[in-house]
C-alpha positions in Angstrom: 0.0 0.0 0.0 1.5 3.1 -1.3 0.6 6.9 -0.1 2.0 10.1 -0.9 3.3 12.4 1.7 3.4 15.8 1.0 6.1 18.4 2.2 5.9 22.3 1.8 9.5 23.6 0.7 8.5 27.3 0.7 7.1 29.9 -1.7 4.5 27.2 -3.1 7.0 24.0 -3.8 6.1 20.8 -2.6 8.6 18.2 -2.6 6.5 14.8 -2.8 7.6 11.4 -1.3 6.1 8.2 -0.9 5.9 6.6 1.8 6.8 2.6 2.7 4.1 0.5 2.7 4.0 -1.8 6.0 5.2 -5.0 3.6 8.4 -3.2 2.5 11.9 -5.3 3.2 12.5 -3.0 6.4 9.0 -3.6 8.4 9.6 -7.1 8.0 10.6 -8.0 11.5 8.1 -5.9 12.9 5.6 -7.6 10.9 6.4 -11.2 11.9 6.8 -10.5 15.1 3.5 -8.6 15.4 1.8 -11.5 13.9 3.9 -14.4 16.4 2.1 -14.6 20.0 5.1 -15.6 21.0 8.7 -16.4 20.0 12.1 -17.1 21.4 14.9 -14.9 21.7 18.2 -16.0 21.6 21.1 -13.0 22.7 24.5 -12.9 21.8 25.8 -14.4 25.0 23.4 -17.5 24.4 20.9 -16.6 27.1 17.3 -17.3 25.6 14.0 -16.4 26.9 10.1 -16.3 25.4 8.7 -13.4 24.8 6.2 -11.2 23.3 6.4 -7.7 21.3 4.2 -4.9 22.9 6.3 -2.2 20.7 9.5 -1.9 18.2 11.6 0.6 16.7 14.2 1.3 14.5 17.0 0.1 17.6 15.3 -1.4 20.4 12.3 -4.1 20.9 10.1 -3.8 23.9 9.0 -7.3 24.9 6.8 -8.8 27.6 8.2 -12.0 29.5 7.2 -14.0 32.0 9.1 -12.0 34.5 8.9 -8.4 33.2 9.2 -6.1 30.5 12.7 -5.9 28.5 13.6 -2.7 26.7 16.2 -4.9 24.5 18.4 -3.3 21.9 18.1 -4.7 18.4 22.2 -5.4 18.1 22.3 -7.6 21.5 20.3 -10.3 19.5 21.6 -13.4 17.7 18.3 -14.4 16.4 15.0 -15.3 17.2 12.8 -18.6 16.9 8.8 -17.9 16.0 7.0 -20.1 18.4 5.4 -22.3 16.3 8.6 -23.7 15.3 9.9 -24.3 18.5 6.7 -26.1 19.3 7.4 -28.6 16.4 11.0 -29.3 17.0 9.4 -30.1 20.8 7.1 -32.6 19.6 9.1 -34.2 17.3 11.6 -35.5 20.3 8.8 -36.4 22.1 
């Protein structure tokens, strides 16, 4: 979904941009993760946790654990696992 943004330059000039739409390359974390309940997170140092997104930006994630609520910087994380995933690997050791 495309939409034009408008931006007054002075003396009648408008400079016109368009804007992302939300399935461009660079919303596509914030997308999935929006759409996931819940995934895993796995950090740098090998630490992981569950979570869930309540907000993101362009540096930080703000997720929900079991415990509290983790402003977590974007760089500190290795990668994450979307939850229904992890419940598959689970069953198939059971």
């Amino acid at each position: 979904m495309w939409a034009l943004g408008f931006r007054f330059l002075g003396r009648g000039k408008v400079w016109r941009r368009r804007r992302r739409g939300t399935h461009e390359p660079s919303y596509w974390d914030a997308d999935v993760l929006r759409e996931a309940k819940y995934f895993e997170v796995v950090l740098e140092s090998g630490e992981r946790f569950k979570a869930k997104l309540l907000g993101i930006n362009d540096y930080n994630l703000l997720l929900e654990t079991e415990e509290a609520r983790i402003f977590l910087p974007k760089h500190s994380i290795r990668y994450i696992v979307l939850e229904r995933f992890v419940e598959e690997e689970g069953e198939s050791e059971a």
